[in-house]
N, C-alpha and C positions, 0 to 999 in steps of 0.2 A: 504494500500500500504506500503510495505517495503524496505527500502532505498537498495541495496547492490551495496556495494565499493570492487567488488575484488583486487587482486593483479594486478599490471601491467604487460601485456601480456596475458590478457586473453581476447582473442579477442570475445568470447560468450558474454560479457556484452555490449559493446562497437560496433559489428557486425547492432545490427537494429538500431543507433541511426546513425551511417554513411551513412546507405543505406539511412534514411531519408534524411538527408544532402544534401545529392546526389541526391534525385529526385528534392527537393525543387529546388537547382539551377538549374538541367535542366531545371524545368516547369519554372521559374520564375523569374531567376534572369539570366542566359545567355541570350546574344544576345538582352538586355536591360539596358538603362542607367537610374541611378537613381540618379539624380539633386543637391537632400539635403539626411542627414541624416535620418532627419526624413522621408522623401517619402519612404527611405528604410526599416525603423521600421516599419511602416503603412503597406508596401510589403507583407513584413515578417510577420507579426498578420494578416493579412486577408489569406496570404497562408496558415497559420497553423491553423484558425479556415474554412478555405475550406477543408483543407485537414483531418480532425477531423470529419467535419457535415455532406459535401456535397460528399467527390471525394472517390469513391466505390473503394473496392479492392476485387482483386479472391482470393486474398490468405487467407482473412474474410470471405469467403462464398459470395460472389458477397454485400456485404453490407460496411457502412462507419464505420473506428474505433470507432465511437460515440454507432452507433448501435448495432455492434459485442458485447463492454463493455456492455452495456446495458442487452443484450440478454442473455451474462453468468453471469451476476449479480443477474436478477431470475431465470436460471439454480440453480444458488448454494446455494440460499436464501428455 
């Protein structure tokens, strides 16, 4: 994996980490109150190892990021 830092305003790098952003809170965090800090930490690590392991996406070929990675990893191996 390779770090890239473009310039500011380039919204190509910056584009899929918002749309994440953005699901997370819809599924998980609107229209819920969370007590302490840490309930929210805990939230957050379990939505983002659901959303990694378990929760399928179409735009992966009906499969979880976990597995997509996976699959082109012995593709290009």
């Amino acid at each position: 994996m390779t770090q890239n830092m473009s310039r500011v305003g380039r919204c190509i790098d910056n584009g899929p980490m918002e749309g994440f952003w953005g699901t997370m809170k819809r599924e998980m965090y609107y229209d819920r109150k969370y007590k302490t800090k840490d309930a929210l930490i805990k939230a957050i690590e379990d939505y983002i190892n659901y959303y990694t392991n378990e929760r399928v996406q179409r735009n992966l070929d009906v499969v979880t990021p976990m597995e997509f990675y996976e699959k082109k990893l012995q593709e290009s191996a």
